[in-house]
C-alpha positions as CSV (number, residue, x, y, z in Angstrom):
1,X,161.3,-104.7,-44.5
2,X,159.6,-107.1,-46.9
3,X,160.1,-110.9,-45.6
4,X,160.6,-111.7,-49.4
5,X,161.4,-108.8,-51.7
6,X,160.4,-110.9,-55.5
7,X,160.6,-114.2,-56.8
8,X,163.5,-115.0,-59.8
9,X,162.1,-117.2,-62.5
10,X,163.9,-120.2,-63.3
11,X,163.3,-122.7,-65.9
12,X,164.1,-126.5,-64.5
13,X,164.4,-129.3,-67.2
14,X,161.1,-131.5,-66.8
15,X,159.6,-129.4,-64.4
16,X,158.7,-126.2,-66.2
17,X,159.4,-122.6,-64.4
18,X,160.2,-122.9,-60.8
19,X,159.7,-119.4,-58.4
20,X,163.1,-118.9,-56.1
21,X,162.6,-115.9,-53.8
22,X,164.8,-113.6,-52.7
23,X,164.6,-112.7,-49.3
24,X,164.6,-109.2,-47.7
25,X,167.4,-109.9,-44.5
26,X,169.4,-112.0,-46.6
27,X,169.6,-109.4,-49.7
28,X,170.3,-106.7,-46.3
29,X,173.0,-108.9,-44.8
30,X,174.7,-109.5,-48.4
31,X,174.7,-105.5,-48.8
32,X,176.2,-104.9,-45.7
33,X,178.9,-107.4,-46.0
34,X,180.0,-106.0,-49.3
35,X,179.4,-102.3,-47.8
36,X,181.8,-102.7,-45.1
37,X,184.3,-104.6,-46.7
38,X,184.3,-101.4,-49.1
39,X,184.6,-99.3,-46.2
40,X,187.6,-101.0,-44.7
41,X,189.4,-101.3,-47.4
42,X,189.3,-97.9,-48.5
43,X,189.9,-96.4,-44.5
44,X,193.1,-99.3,-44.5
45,X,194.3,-97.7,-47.2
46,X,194.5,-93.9,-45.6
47,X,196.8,-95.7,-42.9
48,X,199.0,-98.3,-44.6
49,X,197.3,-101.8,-43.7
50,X,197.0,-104.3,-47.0
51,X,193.5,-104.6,-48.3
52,X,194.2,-108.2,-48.1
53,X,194.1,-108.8,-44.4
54,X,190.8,-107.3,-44.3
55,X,189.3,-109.3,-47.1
56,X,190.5,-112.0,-45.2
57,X,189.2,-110.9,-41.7
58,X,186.0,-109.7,-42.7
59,X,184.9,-113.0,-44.3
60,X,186.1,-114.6,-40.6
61,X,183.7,-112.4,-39.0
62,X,180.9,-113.1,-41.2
63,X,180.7,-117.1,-40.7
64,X,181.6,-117.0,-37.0
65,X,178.6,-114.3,-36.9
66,X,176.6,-116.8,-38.5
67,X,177.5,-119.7,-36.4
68,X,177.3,-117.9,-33.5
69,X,174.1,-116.5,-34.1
70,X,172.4,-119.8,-35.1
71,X,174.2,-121.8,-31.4
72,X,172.5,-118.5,-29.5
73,X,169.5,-119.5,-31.5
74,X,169.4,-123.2,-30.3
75,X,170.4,-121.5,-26.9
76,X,168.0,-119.8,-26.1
77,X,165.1,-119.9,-28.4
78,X,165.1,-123.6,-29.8
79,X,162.7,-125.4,-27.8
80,X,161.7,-129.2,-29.0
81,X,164.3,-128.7,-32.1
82,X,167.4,-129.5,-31.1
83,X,168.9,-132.0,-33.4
84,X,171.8,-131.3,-35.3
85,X,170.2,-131.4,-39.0
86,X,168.2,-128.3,-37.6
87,X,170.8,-126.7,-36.7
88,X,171.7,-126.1,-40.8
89,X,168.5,-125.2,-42.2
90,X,168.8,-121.0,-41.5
91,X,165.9,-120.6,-43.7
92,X,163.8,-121.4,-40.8
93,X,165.0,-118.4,-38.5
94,X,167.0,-118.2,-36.1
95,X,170.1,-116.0,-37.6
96,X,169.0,-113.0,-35.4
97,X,170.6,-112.3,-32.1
98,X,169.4,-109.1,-30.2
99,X,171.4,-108.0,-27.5
């Protein structure tokens, strides 16, 4: 997988055009969130369960998955970083938990 897959264009007032890119595993994870959601929806349906509780449920899992995965991060891998402003900058690694 490409680490970045483009850059968006954006013009910024007194700046001129800035480059944002849009990463690879965060475009994956975004897929896959709206994927499943899809999917249990539609299988919730087939036995009686309100789409509701699953739009609800899913987004539950999604941030504890992220907080857990970042804590496991600092855990484990986070050697001479451990300070709590750290801790919220995910676009430095650490959102990947094998195992």
């Amino acid at each position: 997988m490409r680490q970045i897959l483009f850059d968006i264009p954006i013009w910024v007032p007194f700046f001129g055009w800035a480059h944002f890119p849009l990463f690879g595993f965060g475009t994956m994870l975004l897929l896959a969130y709206f994927a499943c959601t899809w999917l249990c929806k539609r299988l919730g349906r087939r036995v009686g369960i309100a789409p509701d509780v699953f739009t609800d449920m899913i987004l539950w899992l999604f941030v504890s998955g992220v907080i857990g995965a970042r804590i496991a991060y600092f855990v484990f891998e986070a050697r001479g970083e451990r300070t709590i402003g750290h801790f919220f900058t995910i676009w430095d690694g650490g959102l990947v938990f094998y195992g």
